[in-house]
C-alpha positions as a printed Julia matrix, in Angstrom:
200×3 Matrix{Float64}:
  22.97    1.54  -17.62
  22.42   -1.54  -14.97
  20.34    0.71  -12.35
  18.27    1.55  -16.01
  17.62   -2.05  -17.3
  17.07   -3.2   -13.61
  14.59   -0.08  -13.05
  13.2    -0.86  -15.95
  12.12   -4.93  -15.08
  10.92   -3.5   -12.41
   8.62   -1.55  -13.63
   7.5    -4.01  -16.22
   6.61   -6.55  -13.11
   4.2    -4.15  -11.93
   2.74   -4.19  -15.11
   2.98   -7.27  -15.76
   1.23   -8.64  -12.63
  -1.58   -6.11  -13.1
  -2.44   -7.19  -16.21
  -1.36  -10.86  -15.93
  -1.71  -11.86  -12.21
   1.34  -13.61  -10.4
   1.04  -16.83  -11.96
   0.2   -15.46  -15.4
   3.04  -13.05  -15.21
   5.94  -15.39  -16.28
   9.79  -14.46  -16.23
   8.87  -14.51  -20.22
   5.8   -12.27  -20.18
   8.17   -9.82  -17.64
  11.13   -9.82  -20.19
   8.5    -8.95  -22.91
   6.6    -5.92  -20.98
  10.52   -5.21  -20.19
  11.17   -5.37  -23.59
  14.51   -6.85  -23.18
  15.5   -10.98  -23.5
  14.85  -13.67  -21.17
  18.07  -14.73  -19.83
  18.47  -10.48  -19.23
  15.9   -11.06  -15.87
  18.85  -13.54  -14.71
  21.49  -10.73  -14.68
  20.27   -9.19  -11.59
  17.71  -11.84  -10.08
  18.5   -15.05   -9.41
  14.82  -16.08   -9.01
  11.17  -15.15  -10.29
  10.33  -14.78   -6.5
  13.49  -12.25   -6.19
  12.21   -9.88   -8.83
   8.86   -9.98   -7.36
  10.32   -8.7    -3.7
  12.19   -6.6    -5.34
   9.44   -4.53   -7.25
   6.93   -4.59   -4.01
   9.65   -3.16   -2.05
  10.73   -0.45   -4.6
   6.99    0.21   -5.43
   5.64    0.2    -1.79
   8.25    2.22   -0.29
   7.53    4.79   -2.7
   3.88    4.75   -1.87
   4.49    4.64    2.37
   7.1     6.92    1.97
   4.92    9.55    0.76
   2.42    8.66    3.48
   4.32    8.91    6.21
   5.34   12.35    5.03
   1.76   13.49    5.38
   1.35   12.08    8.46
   4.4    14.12    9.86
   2.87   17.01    8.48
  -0.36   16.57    9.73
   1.5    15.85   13.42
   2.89   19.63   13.09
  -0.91   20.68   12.92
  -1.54   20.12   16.63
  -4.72   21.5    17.1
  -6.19   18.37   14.5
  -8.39   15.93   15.98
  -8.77   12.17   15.81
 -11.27   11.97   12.83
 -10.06   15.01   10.61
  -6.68   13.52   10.9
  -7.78   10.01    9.75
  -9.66   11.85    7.12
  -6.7    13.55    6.08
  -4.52   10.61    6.13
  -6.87    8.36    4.19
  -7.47   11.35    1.42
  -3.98   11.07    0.85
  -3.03    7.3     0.65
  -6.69    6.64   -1.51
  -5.22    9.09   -3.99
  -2.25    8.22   -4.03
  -3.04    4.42   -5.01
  -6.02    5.43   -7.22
  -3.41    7.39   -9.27
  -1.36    4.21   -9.85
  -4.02    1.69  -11.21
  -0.95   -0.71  -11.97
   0.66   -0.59   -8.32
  -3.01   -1.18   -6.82
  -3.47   -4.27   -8.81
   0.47   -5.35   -8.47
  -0.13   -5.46   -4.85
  -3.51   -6.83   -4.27
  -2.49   -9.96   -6.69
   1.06  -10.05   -4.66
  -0.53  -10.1    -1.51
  -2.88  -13.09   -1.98
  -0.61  -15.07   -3.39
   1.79  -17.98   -2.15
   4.68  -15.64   -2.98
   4.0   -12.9    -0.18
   5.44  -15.17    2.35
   9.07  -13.94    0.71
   7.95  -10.22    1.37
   6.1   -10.57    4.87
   9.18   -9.52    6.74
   9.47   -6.26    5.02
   5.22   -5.86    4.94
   5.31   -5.46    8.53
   8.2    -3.13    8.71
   6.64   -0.9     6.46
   3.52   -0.93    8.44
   5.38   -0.53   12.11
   6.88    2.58   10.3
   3.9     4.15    9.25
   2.19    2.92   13.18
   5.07    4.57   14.73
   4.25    8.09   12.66
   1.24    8.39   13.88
   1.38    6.68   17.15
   0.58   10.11   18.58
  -3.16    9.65   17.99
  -3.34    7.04   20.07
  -2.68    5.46   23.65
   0.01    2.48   22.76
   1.35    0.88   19.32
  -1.14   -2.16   19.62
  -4.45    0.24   19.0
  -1.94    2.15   16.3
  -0.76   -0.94   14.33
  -4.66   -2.28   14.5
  -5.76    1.28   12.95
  -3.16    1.15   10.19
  -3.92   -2.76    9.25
  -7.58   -2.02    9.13
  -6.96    1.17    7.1
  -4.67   -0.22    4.49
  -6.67   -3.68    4.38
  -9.54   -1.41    2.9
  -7.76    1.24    0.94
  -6.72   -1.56   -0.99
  -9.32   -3.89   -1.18
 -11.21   -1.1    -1.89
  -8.99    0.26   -4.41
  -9.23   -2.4    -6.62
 -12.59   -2.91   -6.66
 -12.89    0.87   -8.62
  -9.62   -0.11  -10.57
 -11.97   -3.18  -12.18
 -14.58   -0.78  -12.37
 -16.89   -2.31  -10.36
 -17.18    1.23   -8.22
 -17.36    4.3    -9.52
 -13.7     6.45   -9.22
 -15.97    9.42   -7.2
 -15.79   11.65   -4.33
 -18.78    9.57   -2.69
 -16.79    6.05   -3.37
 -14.14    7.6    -1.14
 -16.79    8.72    1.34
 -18.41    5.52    1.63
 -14.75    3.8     2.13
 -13.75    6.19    4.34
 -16.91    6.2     6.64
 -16.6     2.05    6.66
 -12.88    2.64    8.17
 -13.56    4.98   10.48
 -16.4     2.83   11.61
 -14.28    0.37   12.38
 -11.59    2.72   14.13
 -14.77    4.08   16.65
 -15.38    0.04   17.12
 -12.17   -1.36   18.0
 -10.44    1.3    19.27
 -12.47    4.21   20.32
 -14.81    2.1    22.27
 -11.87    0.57   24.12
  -9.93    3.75   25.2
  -7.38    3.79   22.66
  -6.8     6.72   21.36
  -5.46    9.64   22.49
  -8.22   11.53   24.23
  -6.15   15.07   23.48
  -6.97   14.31   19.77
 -10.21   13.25   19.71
């Protein structure tokens, strides 16, 4: 019954934040989307800023956890190159957070606001997890962890913008995103030597 009522705060944060924003999304407004009273958030968080960690962390190792499992997939697949991988890869984590509109907007609020300093620490880890999946592409974890910054910087800022509707939620959105990353990739990696010249 406690793993259910805490599950279920969690999930109204999401919410909550999506529809609310950080500020806007009060312990109050939480408990209400929770359906469940006030003083109920205080059972198992001590702090507004503890229930927000606590639902990025649940929510975003959902979403890298599938990601990475891709990735290792798409490792297995040797004879894949350097840009049908990264197509591959971003296919997968654009989809992924398109078919969540609540965890796209949950995270883009939680990121730009003051409260992200309390989840930094496990940000990067996440992100030095998924670098170290698919090091293989490349020629040391520096180029990696640049690629996967760059890639999730978009996917999300990205994301949102055709979660607000102001682009359309099509094949040629992704496209465009997609061709805009791996722009990027060719200029600050590519040009520099790297990547992994096997897989290119």
């Amino acid at each position: 019954m406690k793993t259910e009522k805490r599950d279920q705060l969690l999930l109204a944060v999401k919410s909550a934040v999506a529809q609310y924003g950080v500020e806007g999304a009060s312990t109050r407004v939480i408990a209400k989307v929770a359906d469940v009273d006030d003083g109920h958030i205080y059972r198992f968080f001590k702090t507004k800023e503890d229930l927000l960690l606590a639902a990025y962390i649940q929510e975003s190792t959902a979403y890298f956890d599938e990601i990475i499992s891709e990735i290792d997939y798409l490792h297995l697949r040797t004879s894949l190159h350097l840009p049908e991988c990264a197509q591959l890869m971003f296919h997968k984590a654009w989809t992924k957070l398109l078919s969540d509109p609540d965890y796209c907007l949950f995270a883009v609020y939680y990121y730009h606001s003051p409260s992200f300093n309390y989840a930094m620490d496990f940000h990067r880890s996440q992100l030095s997890k998924l670098s170290e999946s698919v090091k293989w592409l490349f020629s040391n974890m520096e180029a990696t962890e640049c690629c996967m910054y760059t890639l999730f910087g978009m996917i999300f800022d990205f994301g949102k913008q055709v979660v607000d509707g102001r682009m359309p939620n099509t094949p040629e959105t992704e496209n465009v995103v997609f061709n805009m990353f791996f722009g990027a990739l060719i200029n600050q990696s590519v040009r520099k030597g790297q990547y992994n010249t096997m897989n290119i």
